[in-house]
C-alpha positions in Angstrom: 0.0 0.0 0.0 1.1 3.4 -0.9 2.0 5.8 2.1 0.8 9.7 1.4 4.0 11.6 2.1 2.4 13.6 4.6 0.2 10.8 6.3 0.8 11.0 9.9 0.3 7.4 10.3 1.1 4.2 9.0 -0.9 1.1 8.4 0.1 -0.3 11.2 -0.2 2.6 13.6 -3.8 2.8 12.0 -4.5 -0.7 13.1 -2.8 -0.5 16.6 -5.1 3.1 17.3 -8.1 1.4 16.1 -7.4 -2.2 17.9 -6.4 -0.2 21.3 -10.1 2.0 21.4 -11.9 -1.8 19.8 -10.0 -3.1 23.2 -12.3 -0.8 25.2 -9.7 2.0 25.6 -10.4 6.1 25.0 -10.4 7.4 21.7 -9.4 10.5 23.0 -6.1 9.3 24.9 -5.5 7.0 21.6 -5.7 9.5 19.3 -3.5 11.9 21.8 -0.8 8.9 21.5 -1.2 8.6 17.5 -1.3 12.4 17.2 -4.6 13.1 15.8 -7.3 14.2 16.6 -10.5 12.1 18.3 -12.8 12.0 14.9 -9.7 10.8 12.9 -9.0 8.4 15.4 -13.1 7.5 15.2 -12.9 7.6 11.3 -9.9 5.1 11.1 -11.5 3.0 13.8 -14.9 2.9 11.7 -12.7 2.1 8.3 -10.4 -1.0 10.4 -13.8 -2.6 10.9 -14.5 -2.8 7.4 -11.6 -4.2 6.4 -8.1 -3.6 4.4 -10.3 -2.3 1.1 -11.6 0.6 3.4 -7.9 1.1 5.0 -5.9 1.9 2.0 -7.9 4.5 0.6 -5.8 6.6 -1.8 -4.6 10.4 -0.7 -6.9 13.2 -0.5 
């Protein structure tokens, strides 16, 4: 999958934020850790649930 040069985030990051709030933990002090903000950490959580087509969505 292609990285956007100015994604804060990799995959994997994406999937460790996302399993850490699914694991019952705060968005909020997940996304704080990651460095985003609480709806990116909700929008990336929502798109980890639907599965690696909904992950690599290309750059904006």
């Amino acid at each position: 999958m292609n990285v956007c040069k100015n994604a804060r985030l990799t995959p994997s990051r994406l999937a460790l934020m996302a399993e850490r709030i699914d694991q019952g933990g705060s968005a909020k002090v997940a996304a704080q850790a990651a460095g985003v903000s609480t709806m990116t950490a909700h929008k990336w959580r929502r798109r980890h649930r639907l599965g690696p087509k909904a992950v690599s969505a290309p750059c904006a």
